[in-house]
C-alpha positions as CSV (number, residue, x, y, z in Angstrom):
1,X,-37.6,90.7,3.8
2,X,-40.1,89.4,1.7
3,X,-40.5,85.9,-0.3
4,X,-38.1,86.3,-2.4
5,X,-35.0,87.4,0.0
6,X,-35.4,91.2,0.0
7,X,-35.9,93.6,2.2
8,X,-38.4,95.9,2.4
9,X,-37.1,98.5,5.0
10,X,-34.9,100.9,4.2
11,X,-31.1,100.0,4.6
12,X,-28.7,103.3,6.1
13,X,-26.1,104.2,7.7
14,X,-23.7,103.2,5.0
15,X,-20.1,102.2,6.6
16,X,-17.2,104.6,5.3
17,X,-15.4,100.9,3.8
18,X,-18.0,100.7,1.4
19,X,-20.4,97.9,4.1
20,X,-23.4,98.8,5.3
21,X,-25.2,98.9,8.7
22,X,-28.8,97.9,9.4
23,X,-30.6,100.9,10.7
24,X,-31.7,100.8,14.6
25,X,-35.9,99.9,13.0
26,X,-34.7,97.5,10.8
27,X,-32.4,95.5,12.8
28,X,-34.7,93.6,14.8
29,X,-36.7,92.4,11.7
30,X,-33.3,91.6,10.1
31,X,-32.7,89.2,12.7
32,X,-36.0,87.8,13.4
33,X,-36.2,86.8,10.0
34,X,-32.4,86.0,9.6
35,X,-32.9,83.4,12.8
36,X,-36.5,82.4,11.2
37,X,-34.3,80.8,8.1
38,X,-31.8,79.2,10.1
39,X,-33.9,77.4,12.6
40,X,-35.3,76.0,9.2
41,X,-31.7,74.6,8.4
42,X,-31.2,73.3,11.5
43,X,-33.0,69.8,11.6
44,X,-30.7,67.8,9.1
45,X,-27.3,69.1,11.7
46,X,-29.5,68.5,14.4
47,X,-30.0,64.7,13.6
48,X,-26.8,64.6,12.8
49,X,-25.8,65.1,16.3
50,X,-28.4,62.9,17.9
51,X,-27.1,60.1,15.7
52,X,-23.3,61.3,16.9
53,X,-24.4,60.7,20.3
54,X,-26.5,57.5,19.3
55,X,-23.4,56.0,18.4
56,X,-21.3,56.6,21.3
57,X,-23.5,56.2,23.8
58,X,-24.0,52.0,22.6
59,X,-21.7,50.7,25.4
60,X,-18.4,48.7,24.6
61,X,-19.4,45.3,25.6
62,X,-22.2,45.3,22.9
63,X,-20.4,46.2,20.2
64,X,-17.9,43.6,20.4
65,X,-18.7,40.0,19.1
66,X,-19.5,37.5,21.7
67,X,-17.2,35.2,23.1
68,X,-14.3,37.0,21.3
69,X,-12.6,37.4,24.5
70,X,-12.9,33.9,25.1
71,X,-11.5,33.1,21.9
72,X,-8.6,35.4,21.9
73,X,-8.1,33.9,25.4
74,X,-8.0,30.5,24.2
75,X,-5.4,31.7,20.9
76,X,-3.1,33.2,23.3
77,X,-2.9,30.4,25.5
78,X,-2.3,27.5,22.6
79,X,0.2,30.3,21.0
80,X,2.3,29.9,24.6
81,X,1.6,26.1,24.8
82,X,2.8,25.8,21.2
83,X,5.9,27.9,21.8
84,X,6.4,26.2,24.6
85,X,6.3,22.7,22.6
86,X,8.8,23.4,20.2
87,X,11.2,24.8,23.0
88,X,11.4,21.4,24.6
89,X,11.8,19.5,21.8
90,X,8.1,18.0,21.9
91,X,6.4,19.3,18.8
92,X,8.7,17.2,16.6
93,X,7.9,13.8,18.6
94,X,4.2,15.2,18.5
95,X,4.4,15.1,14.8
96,X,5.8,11.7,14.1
97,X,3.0,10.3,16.3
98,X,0.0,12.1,15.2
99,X,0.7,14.4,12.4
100,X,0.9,17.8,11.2
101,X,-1.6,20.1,13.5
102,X,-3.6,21.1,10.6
103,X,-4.3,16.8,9.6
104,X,-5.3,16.6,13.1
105,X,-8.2,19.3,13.4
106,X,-8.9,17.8,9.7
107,X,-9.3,14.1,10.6
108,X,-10.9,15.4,13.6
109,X,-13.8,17.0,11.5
110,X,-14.0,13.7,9.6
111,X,-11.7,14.5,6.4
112,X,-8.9,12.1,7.0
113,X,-7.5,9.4,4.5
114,X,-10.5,6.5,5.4
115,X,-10.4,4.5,2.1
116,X,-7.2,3.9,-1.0
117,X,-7.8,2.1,-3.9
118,X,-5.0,1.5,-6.1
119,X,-5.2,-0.4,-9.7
120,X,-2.2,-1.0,-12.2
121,X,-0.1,-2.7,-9.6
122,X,2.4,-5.6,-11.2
123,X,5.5,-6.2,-9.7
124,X,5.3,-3.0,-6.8
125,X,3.8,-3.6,-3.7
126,X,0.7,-1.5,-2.3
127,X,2.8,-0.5,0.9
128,X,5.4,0.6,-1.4
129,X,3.4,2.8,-3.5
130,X,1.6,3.9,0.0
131,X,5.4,4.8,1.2
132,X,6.3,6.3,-1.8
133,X,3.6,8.8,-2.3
134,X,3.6,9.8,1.7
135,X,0.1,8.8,2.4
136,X,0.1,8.0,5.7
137,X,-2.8,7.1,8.6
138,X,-1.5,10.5,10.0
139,X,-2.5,12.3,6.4
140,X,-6.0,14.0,5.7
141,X,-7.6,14.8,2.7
142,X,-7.7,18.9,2.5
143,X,-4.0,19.2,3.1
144,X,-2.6,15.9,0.8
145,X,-1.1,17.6,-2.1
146,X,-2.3,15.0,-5.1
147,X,0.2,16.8,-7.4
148,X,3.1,16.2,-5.2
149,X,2.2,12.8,-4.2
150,X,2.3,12.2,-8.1
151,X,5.6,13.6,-8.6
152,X,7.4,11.0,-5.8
153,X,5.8,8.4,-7.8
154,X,7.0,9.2,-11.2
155,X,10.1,9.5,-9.6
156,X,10.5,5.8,-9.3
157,X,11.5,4.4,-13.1
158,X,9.4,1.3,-12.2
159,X,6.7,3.3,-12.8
160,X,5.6,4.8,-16.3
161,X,2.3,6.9,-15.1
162,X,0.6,8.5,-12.2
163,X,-3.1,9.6,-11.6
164,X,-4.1,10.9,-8.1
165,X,-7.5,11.6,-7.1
166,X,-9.2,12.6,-3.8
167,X,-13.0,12.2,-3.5
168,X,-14.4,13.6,-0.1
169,X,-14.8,13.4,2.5
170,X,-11.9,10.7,2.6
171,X,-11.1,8.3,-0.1
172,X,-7.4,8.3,-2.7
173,X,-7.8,7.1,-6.0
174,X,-4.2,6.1,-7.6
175,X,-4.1,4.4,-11.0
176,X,-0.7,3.3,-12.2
177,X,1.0,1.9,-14.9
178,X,4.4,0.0,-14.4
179,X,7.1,-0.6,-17.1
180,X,7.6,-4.1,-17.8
181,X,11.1,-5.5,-17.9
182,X,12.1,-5.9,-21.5
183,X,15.3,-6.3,-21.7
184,X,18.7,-6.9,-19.5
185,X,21.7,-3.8,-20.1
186,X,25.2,-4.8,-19.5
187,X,27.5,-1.0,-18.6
188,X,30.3,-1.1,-16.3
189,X,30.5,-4.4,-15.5
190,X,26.9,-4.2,-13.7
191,X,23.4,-5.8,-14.9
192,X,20.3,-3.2,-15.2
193,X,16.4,-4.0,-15.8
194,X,15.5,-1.6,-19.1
195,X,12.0,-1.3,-20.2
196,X,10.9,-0.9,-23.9
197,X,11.6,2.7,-24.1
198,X,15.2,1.5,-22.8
199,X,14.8,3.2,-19.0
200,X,16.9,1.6,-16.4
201,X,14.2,0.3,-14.2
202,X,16.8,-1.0,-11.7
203,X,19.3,-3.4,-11.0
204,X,19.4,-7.3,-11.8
205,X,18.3,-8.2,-8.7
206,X,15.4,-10.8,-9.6
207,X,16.8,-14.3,-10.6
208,X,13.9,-15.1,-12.6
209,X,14.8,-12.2,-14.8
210,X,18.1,-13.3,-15.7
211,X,16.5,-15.0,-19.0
212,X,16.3,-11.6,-20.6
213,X,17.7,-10.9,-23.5
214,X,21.1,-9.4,-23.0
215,X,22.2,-6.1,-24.3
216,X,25.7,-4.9,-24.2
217,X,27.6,-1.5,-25.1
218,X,27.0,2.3,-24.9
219,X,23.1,3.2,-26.0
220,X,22.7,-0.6,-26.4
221,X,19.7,0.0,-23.7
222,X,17.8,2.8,-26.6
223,X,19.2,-0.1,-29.2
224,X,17.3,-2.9,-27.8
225,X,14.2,-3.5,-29.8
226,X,16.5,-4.0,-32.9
227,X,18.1,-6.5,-31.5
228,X,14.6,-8.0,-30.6
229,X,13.5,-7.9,-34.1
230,X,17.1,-9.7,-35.1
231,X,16.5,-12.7,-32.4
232,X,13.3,-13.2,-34.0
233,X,14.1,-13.2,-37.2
234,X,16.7,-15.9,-35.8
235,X,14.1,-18.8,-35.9
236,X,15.6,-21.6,-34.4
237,X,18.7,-19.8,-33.7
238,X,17.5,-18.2,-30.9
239,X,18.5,-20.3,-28.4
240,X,21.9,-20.1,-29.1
241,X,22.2,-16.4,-29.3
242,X,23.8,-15.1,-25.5
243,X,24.1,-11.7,-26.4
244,X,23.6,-8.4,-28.6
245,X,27.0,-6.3,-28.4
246,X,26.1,-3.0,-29.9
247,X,29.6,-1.8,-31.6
248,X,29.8,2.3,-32.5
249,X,26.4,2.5,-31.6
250,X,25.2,2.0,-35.0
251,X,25.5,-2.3,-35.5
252,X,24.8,-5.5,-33.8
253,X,27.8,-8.1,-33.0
254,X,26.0,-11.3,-31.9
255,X,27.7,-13.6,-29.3
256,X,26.7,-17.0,-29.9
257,X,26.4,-20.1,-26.8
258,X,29.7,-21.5,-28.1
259,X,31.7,-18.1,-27.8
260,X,32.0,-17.3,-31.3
261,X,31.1,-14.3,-33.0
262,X,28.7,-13.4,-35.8
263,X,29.1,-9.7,-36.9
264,X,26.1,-7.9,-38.7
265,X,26.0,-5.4,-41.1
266,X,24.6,-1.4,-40.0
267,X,21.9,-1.9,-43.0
268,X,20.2,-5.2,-43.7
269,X,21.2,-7.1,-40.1
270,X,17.4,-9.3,-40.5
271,X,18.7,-9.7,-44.1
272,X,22.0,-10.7,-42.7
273,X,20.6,-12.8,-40.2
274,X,18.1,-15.2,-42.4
275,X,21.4,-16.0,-44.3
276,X,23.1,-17.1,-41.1
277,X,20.4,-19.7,-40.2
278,X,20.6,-21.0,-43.8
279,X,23.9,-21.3,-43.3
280,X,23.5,-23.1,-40.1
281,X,21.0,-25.5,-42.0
282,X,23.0,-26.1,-44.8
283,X,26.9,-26.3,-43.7
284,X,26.3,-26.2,-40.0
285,X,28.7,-23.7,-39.9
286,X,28.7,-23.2,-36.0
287,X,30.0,-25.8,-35.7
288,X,33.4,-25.1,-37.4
289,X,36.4,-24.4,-35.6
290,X,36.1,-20.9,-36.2
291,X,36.4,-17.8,-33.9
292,X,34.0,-14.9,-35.9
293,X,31.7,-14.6,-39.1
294,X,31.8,-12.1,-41.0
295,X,28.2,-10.7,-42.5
296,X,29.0,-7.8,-43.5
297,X,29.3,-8.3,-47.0
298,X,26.3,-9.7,-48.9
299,X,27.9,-11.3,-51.2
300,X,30.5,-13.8,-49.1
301,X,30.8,-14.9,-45.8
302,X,34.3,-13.9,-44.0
303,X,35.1,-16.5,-41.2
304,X,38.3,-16.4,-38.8
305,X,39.5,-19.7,-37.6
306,X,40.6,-20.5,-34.1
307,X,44.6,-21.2,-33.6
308,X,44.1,-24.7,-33.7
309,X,41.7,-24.8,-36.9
310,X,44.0,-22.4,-38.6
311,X,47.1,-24.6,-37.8
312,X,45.3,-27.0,-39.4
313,X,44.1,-25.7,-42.5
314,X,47.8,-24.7,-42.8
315,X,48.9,-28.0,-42.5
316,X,46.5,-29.4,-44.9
317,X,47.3,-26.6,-47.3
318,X,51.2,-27.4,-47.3
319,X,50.8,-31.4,-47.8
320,X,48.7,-30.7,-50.5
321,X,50.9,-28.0,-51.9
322,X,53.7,-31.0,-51.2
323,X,51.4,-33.7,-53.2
324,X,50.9,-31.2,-56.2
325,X,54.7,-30.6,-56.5
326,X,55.7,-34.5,-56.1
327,X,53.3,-34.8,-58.8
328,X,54.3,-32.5,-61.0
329,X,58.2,-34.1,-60.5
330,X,57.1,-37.4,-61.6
């Protein structure tokens, strides 16, 4: 065979299935050469095999991390103590006292809750807020869920707005703002706290909030700052003014110190209620014997006596009825 892959002896001895067989002379060149171009092939397979046998001859031990034993040792172990823990009852009393096991390997790396600040506080006290949100000395920093602790704040109407931030390694930023008590709400026959936006803070439980103005009726509490802008528009009337009774939802009755009534019109009640204290300045009409006045008209004034004042007037009404006709007689 030469160079280029044929051979140069003569091939015979041609097989009946249309093969051929190497003559007797040229067989053994045939294979020489035959063998010559494998033995060339046979380095890549060769290394192949070495590296085969590289590989498995690297005993166990060093191909397995060090101290893994140790540490699957140590995992198994805590697994069974842990088990064991919550079987007698032990891991829930180990919580209360120090905390979730994941807040005690973080404050044990140094990422507990070490420093709070908290700005916007008013009425609330800082252990409430502190309660509220469920930051405790048993809390850490990785596993306190800001967005959560923000929810259980807005959750109390006291407060308005919530921002929770945590700076590592261990400090809680919280900046509130509270709702102010605006205004008291009569429903049911109990006292609430409202705010501007006419939230129900809470229940009249502060005396010193009992000077409030007073709101009364269904929606009165969304009503309020009308009724604001109608007590002062009432000057010096103010003082005398008890109450805002919110009728239909749509106007303002007004119940005065002395227990009578002054009804307001839907449109125009600041209108309505700048003729009232004219009124009051002109015919101190207050002070009649009269049960309710009428505003709703502006034109004329309605009043309704009391019993006694209306006895009266019909008294007076009939002796001078009696006068006119004696006169007329004579």
């Amino acid at each position: 065979m030469d160079g280029g892959g044929r051979v140069l002896e003569p091939l015979t001895g041609f097989a009946g299935s249309g093969g051929f067989r190497p003559s007797s002379a040229a067989r053994p060149s045939l294979v020489a050469r035959l063998s010559g171009h494998l033995l060339r092939l046979s380095p890549p397979f060769a290394s192949l095999r070495r590296r085969r046998r590289n590989s498995v001859a690297v005993p166990l031990a060093r191909r397995i991390p060090r101290l893994a034993g140790t540490g699957l040792a140590l995992g198994f172990f805590g697994l069974v103590g842990a088990y064991g823990l919550v079987l007698n009852g032990q891991y829930d009393e180990l919580v209360s006292h120090y905390g979730d096991p994941r807040d005690i390997i973080a404050r044990s790396v140094g990422l507990g809750v070490d420093k709070i600040t908290i700005s916007g506080l008013g009425r609330l006290p800082e252990s409430y807020i502190l309660d509220l949100a469920g930051i405790t000395p048993r809390s850490s920093l990785p596993f306190l869920s800001a967005a959560t602790a923000r929810d259980r704040l807005l959750a109390d109407p006291f407060i308005q707005s919530a921002e929770i931030r945590k700076l590592y390694p261990g400090e809680v930023i919280i900046n509130l703002s509270e709702r102010e008590p605006y205004a008291l709400w009569q429903r049911d026959g109990e006292l609430f706290v409202i705010a501007r936006d006419g939230t129900a803070i809470d229940r009249l439980r502060d005396r010193s909030l009992a000077m409030l103005p007073l709101v009364v009726g269904d929606k009165a509490n969304i009503a309020a700052p009308g009724y604001l802008a109608l007590l002062d528009a009432a000057g010096p009337l103010r003082t005398r003014v008890r109450a805002g009774m919110l009728v239909s939802g749509r106007r303002w009755t007004l119940k005065m110190d002395n227990g009578l009534d002054v009804r307001l019109p839907e449109e125009g009640a600041v209108a309505a209620m700048t003729r009232l204290v004219r009124l009051e300045r002109e015919a101190a009409i207050l002070s009649k014997d009269v049960l309710t006045i009428d505003l709703r008209m502006a034109d004329r004034v309605v009043v309704r006596l009391t019993e006694e004042a209306a006895a009266a007037r019909a008294e007076a009404v009939k002796k001078r009825l009696q006068r006119g006709v004696k006169g007329i007689e004579t």
